[in-house]
C-alpha positions, 0 to 999 in steps of 0.5 A: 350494257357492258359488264366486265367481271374479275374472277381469282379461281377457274373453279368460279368460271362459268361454263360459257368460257369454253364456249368461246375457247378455240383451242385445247389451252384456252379451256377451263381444264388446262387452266385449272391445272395451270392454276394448281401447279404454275401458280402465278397470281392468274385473275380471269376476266370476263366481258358480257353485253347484255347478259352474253359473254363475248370475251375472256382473258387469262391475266397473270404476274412474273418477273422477266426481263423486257429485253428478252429479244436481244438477250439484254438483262432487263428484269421487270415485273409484268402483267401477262395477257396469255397462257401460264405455260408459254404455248401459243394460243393468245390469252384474250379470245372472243368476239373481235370487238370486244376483245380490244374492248376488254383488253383496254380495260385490262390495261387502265385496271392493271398497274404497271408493265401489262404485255398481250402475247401471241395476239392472233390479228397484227393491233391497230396503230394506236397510243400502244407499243405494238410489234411481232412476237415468235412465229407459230410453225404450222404444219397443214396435214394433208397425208394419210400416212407417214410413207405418204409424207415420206413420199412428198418431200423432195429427195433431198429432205426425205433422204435427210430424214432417213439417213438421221433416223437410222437405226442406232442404239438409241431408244424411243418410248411413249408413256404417260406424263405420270412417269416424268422424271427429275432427270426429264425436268433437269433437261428441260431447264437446259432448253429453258436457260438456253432460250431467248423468249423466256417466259415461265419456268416451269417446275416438275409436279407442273409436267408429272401431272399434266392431264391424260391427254398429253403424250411423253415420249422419252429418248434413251441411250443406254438407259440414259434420258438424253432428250424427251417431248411431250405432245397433245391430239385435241380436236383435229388439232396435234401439238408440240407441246414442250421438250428436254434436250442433252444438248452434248448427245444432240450433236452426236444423235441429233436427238433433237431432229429425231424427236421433231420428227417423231412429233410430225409422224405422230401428228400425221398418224393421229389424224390431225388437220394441223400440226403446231410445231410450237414457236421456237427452232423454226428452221428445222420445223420449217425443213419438215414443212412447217409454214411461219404464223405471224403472231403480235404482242402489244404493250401498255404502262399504267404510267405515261412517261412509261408508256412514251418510253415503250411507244419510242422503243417499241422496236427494242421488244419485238422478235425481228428474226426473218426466214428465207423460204424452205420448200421441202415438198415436191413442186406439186405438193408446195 
């Protein structure tokens, strides 16, 4: 018998979610932070079969514009299947069968625009509007060290990595997110209005009080801020988690480049079998060795006519930006 529960506060989930979390982002803990400082009417769906919990999903509302893909003013009101924070991890997990037993639910119980983000496996064909979404970049560590990378790349790249980290003025620092400042904030907003899969714009208390676990590291020119990331080792997974670019100073430092490299050095340093490299500036993750995950979003309107609408213009709303192959590993390594 199937039972389907709606909770409104992570601190009323019971403990068997994380059981079935298979990542860092789809835990009760990062949720409860999510809930406290992102707030955006976030309901938590639960899907037992005889007393047994094989599925869960985050649902939450914002205002974004459907055509966010090709940069067309769109605002809509959306239900979101997925993670308040805009990560990768997919918002509904558990046993295959009962995740599209739960996600249908959700779509005949919520009203109106519901999108499924980052869904792991591409949707059947069905009456849902259904397409890709941005790739995750995925870095498989196979290196005990960071001169072992070094090492494996082919001379052009590894000369590329060299010759931008040279030794300059500028300076890099590893602190706790409790040192996030409002100048931090202020170039994460650049990245954000500069982005073409906007989501959730995140405020300043939601990174100053990001859990321990999260690492900042700062760039500084002169005492200047002029760009910062912040990473995370969960398991033997490392991720990139979000960052604040000076746009003007990266063309000049390449700052960019150089936090992205320090991200990969950390992830190897750390340990970790994989290294996300998050979802977007895909060719510079790629030239580090970084692999494209497909990821799929499907949508569903509560209203027919809508949702014929989304059916015939599905191909309006999916991400359709194709990669050429980057081979920066030597061909023993590839």
């Amino acid at each position: 018998m199937a039972e389907i529960t709606i909770f409104q506060k992570v601190s009323d989930i019971p403990p068997a979610w994380d059981e079935l979390a298979v990542n860092y982002f789809q835990q009760t803990g990062f949720l409860l932070h999510a809930e406290k400082h992102n707030p955006c009417h976030q309901r938590y769906y639960l899907y037992k079969e005889s007393g047994t919990l094989l599925a869960v999903a985050i649902v939450y509302s914002l205002q974004l514009d459907i055509l966010t893909f090709i940069r067309v003013k769109s605002p809509l009101k959306m239900n979101i299947i997925g993670i308040p924070c805009s990560v990768s991890s997919s918002g509904i997990f558990g046993k295959p069968e009962a995740n599209e037993k739960l996600k249908k639910y959700i779509y005949e119980k919520e009203k109106g625009f519901v999108l499924a983000l980052n869904l792991e496996e591409k949707p059947a064909e069905s009456a849902y509007t259904s397409g890709k979404t941005l790739p995750s970049i995925i870095l498989d560590n196979k290196f005990k060290s960071w001169n072992g990378y070094l090492s494996s790349l082919r001379s052009d790249y590894r000369r590329r990595i060299r010759i931008i980290n040279s030794p300059d003025d500028l300076k890099f620092e590893e602190m706790p997110c409790s040192e996030f400042t409002e100048v931090m904030h202020m170039l994460y907003l650049e990245v954000y209005k500069r982005s073409s899969g906007k989501l959730e714009k995140l405020g300043f208390e939601f990174f100053k009080n990001l859990p321990s676990e999260f690492k900042l590291v700062s760039c500084s020119l002169n005492k200047e801020v002029i760009g910062w990331n912040i990473g995370l080792k969960h398991n033997s997974a490392y991720y990139f988690f979000l960052g604040g670019i000076d746009y003007e100073m990266n063309k000049r430092y390449s700052t960019y480049f150089r936090l992205l490299t320090m991200i990969t050095r950390n992830g190897i340093e750390s340990g970790a079998q994989m290294i996300d490299l998050g979802q977007t500036a895909e060719i510079p993750k790629m030239r580090m060795g970084g692999k494209p995950v497909s990821k799929y979003m499907e949508a569903h309107h509560s209203n027919s006519f809508f949702n014929y609408l989304l059916k015939k213009f599905s191909n309006l709303l999916e991400y359709k930006r194709e990669f050429g192959n980057s081979h920066p590993f030597k061909q023993e390594n590839l």
